[in-house]
C-alpha positions in Angstrom: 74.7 2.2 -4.2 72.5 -1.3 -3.8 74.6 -3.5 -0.8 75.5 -5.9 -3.3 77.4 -3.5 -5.1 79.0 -1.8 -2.3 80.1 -5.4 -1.5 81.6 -6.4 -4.9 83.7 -2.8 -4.7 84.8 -4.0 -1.6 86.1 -6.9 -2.6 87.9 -5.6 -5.8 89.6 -3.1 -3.4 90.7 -6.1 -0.9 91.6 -8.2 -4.3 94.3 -4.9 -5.0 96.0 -5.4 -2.0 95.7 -8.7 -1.2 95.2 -11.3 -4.7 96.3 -14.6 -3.5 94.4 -14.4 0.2 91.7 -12.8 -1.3 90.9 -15.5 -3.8 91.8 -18.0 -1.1 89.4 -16.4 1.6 86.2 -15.6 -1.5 86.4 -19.7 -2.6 86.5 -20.5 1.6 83.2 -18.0 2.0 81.1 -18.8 -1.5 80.0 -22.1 0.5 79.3 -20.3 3.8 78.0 -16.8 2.8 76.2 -16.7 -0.1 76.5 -13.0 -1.5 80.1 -13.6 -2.2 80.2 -14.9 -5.8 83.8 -16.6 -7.4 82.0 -16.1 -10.3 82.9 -12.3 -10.3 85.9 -12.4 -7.8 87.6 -14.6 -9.7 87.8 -12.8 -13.2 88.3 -9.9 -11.4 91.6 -11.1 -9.5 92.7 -12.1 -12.7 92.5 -8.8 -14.2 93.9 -7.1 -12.0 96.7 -10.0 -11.7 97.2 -9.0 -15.6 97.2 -5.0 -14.8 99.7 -5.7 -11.9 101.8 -7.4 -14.2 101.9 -11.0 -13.0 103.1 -13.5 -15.2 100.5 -16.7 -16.6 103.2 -18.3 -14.0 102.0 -16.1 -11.4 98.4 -17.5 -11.9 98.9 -20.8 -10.9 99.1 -20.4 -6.8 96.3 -17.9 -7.1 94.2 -21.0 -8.9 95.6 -23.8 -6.4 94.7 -21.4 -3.2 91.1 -21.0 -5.0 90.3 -24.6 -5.2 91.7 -25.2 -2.0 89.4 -22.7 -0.2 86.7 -24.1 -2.3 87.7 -27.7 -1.2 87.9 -26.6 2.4 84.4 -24.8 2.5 82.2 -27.2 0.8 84.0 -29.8 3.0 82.1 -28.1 5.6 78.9 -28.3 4.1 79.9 -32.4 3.1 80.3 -33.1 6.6 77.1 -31.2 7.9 75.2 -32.8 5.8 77.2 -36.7 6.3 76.4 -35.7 10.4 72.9 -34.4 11.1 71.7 -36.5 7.7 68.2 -35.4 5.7 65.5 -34.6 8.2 67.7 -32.3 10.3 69.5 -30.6 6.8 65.9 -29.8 5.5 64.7 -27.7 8.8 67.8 -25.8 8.0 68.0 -25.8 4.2 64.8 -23.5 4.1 65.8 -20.8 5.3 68.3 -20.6 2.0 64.9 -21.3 0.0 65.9 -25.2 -0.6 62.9 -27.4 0.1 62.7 -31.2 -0.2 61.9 -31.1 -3.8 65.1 -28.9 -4.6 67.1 -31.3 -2.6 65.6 -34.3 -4.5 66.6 -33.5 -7.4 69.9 -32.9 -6.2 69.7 -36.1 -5.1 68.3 -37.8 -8.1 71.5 -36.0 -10.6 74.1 -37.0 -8.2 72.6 -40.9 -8.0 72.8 -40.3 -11.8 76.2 -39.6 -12.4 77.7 -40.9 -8.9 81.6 -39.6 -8.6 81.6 -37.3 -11.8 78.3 -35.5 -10.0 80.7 -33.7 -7.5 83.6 -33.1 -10.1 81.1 -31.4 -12.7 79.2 -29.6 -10.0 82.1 -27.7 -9.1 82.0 -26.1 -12.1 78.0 -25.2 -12.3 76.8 -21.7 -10.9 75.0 -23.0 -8.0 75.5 -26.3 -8.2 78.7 -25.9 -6.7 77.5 -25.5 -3.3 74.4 -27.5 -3.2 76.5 -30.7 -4.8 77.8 -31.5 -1.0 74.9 -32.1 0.6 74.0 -35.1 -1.5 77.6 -36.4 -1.5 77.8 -36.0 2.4 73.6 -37.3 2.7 74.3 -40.6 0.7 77.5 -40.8 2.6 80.6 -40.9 -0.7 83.4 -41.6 0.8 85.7 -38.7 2.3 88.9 -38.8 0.1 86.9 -40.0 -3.0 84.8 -36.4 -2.3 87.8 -34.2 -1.4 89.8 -35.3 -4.5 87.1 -34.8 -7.2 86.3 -31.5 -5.1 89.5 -30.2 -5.6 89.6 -31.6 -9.0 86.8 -29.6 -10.0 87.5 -26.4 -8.1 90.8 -26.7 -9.9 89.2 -26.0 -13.4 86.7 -23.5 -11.8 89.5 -21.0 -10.8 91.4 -21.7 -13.7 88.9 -20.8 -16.3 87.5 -17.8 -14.5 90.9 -16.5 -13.5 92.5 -16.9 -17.2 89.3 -15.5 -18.4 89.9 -12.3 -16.5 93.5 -12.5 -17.3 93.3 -12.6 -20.7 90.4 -10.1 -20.9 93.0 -7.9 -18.7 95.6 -8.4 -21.3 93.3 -7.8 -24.3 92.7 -4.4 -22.8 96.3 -3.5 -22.2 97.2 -4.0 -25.4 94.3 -2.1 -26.9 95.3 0.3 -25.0 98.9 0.0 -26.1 98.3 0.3 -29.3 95.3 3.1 -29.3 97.1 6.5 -30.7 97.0 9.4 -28.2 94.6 12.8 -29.6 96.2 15.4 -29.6 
């Protein structure tokens, strides 16, 4: 089994046992480590929130702990970046395969769009970590970043999670409804 899978297993199993700190704990770690994708943890703890038998109800402090880790983590990165500023980032940034060119065009979308950059970022495959760096380079102010971060985050976990809910719930009632052979 490839690492990456191993690791995804792992963190379905976790997600069994443990729903709202494991989505809490994945959105806090996409920023920081990589491997960990809310793209796949996400759906997945909304499946299994539907095969456990969680209400729609039941989703909603799974969604506010995943933007809150996701607020909290790319904080991190916000204030890394508003601290040791572009020349420092960039000796860093290559070793995640981000060289100056990446960064400015980074740079060049968020001057673009301004504010709505770090909301819409949040919900972009990738983009949602890199989108702090520029906010915390061309210095947006603190609250102003940690409200449209969690603004963003918000509709992130709640269209990844309801998508695996419902796709949970889809298959529970096929299933419900298939006859039995004999």
């Amino acid at each position: 089994m490839e690492p990456f899978d191993s690791l995804l297993v792992w963190i379905a199993d976790f997600l069994g046992g443990h729903l709202y700190e494991g989505i809490f704990l994945a959105a806090l770690l996409e920023t920081i480590v990589p491997p960990i994708p809310t793209l796949a943890v996400f759906p997945t703890a909304g499946f299994l929130a539907s095969q456990q038998g969680i209400t729609i109800f039941g989703l909603i402090p799974m969604i506010l702990l995943g933007a809150t880790g996701a607020t909290i983590g790319t904080s991190a990165l916000y204030l890394i970046a508003l601290k040791l500023g572009r020349v420092v980032l960039l000796r860093y940034l290559k070793y995640v395969k981000v060289d100056e060119k990446k960064l400015e065009r980074v740079e060049v979308w968020f001057e673009k769009y301004g504010d709505k950059a770090v909301f819409l970022g949040r919900m972009i495959p990738v983009m949602r970590e890199m989108i702090s760096v520029p906010a915390g380079l061309l210095k947006m102010k603190i609250p102003k970043f940690v409200l449209y971060t969690f603004a963003g985050s918000t509709v992130w976990a709640s269209a990844t999670i309801l998508a695996g809910y419902y796709f949970g719930e889809t298959i529970g009632l096929t299933a419900s409804v298939t006859p039995s052979l004999p």
